[in-house]
N, C-alpha and C positions, 0 to 999 in steps of 0.2 A: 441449612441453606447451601445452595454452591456456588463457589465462583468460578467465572471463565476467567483460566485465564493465560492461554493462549488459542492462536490458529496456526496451522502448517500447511506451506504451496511445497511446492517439488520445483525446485530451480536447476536448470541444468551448468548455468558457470558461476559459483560461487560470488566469485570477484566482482562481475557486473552487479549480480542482484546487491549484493554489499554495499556496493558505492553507488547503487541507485538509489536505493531506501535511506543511506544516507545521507546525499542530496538532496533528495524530492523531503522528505521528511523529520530531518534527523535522528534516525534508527540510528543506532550504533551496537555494536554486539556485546549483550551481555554475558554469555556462556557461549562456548564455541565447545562443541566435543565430537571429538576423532574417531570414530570406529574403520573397522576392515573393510567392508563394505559401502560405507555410506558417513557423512558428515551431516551434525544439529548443529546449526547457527540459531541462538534467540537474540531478538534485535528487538531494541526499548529505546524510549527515551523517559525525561524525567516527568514530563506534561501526564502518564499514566502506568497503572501495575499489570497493562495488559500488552504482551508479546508477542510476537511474529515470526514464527521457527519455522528458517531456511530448510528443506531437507535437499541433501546435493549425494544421491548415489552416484557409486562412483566409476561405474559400469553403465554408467548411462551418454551416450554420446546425440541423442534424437533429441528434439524438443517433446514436450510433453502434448498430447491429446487432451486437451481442459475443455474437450466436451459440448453438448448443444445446451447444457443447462445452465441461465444465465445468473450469473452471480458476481458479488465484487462483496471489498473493505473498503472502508472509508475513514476520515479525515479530515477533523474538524479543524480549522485556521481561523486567524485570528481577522486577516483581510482578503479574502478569495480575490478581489482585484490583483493585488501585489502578489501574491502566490502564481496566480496564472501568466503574469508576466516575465514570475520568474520562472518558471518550469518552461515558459518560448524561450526565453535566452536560456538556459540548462540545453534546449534542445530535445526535450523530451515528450514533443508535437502534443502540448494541451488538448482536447477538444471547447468548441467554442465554451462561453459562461452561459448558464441558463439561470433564468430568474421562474422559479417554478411555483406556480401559482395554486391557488387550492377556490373557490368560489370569488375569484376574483383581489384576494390576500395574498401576499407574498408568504410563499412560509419559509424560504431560503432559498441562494443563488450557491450554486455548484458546477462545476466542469467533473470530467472525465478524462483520466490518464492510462495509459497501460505501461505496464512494468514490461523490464527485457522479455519475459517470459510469457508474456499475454496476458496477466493475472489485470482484469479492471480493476482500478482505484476512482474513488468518489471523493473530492474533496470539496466541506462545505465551509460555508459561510458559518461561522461562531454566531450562535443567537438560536433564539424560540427553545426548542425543543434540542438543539446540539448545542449543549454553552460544556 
């Protein structure tokens, strides 16, 4: 079998995306390593074994190009109410909540955020299929 178990965006100011992921989620960095060229941040919390490695070349002064192909991560909470209220006061412009329906069924309520860097984030409601 395998396990995933990370993903890597390309961030261009270390510090922001650090203290956002920490914020927005409480990522906090478990390995940080230095090379010449370019800096790994992996950022975890205790809630799971899966990771989120920063990469910050260090020659890179442009935002990054992320492309027409639409994609994001996501994030499971425990009250998507209170989280979106708290990500308005963070300041870090939620998109509205949607209550996302499947024949008529709720199958969970989630908003939409974006990181310094454009990267989408999905954060749901705990329950069904996301517990």
């Amino acid at each position: 079998m395998a396990k995933f178990v990370h993903s890597m965006i390309r961030v261009l100011d270390e510090k922001r995306s650090v203290d956002f992921y920490e914020k927005a989620f409480g990522l906090k960095i478990a390995e940080r390593l230095d090379f010449e060229g370019f800096t790994l941040i992996y950022l975890a919390n205790a809630e799971n074994t899966f990771e989120l490695e920063l990469t910050v070349n260090k020659d890179r002064d442009q935002p990054y190009d992320l492309g027409d192909g639409y994609g994001h991560s996501a994030f499971v909470v425990d009250d998507v109410d209170a989280e979106h209220a708290r990500f308005e006061k963070e300041g870090f412009s939620p998109r509205k909540l949607v209550d996302f329906q499947h024949n008529g069924k709720t199958l969970t309520r989630f908003f939409f955020v974006q990181d310094p860097d454009g990267y989408q984030i999905e954060v749901i409601q705990k329950g069904g299929r996301y517990v």
